[in-house]
N, C-alpha and C positions, 0 to 999 in steps of 0.2 A: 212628433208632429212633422219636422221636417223628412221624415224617414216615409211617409205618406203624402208626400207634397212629391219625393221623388222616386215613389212608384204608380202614381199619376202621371207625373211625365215621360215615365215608361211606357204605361198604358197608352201616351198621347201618341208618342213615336210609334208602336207598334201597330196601332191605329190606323197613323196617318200612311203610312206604309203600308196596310192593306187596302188602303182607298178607303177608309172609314173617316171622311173627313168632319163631319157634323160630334161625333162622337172622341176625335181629337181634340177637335178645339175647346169643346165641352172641360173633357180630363187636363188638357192644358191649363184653362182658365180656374177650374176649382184649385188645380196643385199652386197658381200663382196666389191665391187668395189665401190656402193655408202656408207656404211660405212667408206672405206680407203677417198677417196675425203671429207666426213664430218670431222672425223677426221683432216686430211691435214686443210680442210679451219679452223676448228679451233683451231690449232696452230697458223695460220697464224695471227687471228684475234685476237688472244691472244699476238701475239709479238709487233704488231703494236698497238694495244691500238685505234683503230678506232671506231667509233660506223656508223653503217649503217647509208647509209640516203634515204630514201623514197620518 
């Protein structure tokens, strides 16, 4: 999840650097939203002490 939050911010930089500003802030803002949700789930999975199961 975080590996998609920071090829979105890739996307935003390279964006913003062709003058695609509408379309950076965009990719900036989804990468920040999937960072905060990774984060979040892993507090979460750190309080509980769970291991996934497959």
């Amino acid at each position: 999840m975080l590996k998609i939050a920071l090829i979105l911010f890739v996307v935003a930089i390279v964006a913003a650097l062709l003058g695609l500003g509408g379309i950076a802030d965009f990719a900036l803002w989804v990468a920040g939203v999937i960072a905060v949700v990774a984060v979040v789930l892993l507090i979460i999975h750190a309080l509980t002490g769970r291991t996934p199961t497959v």
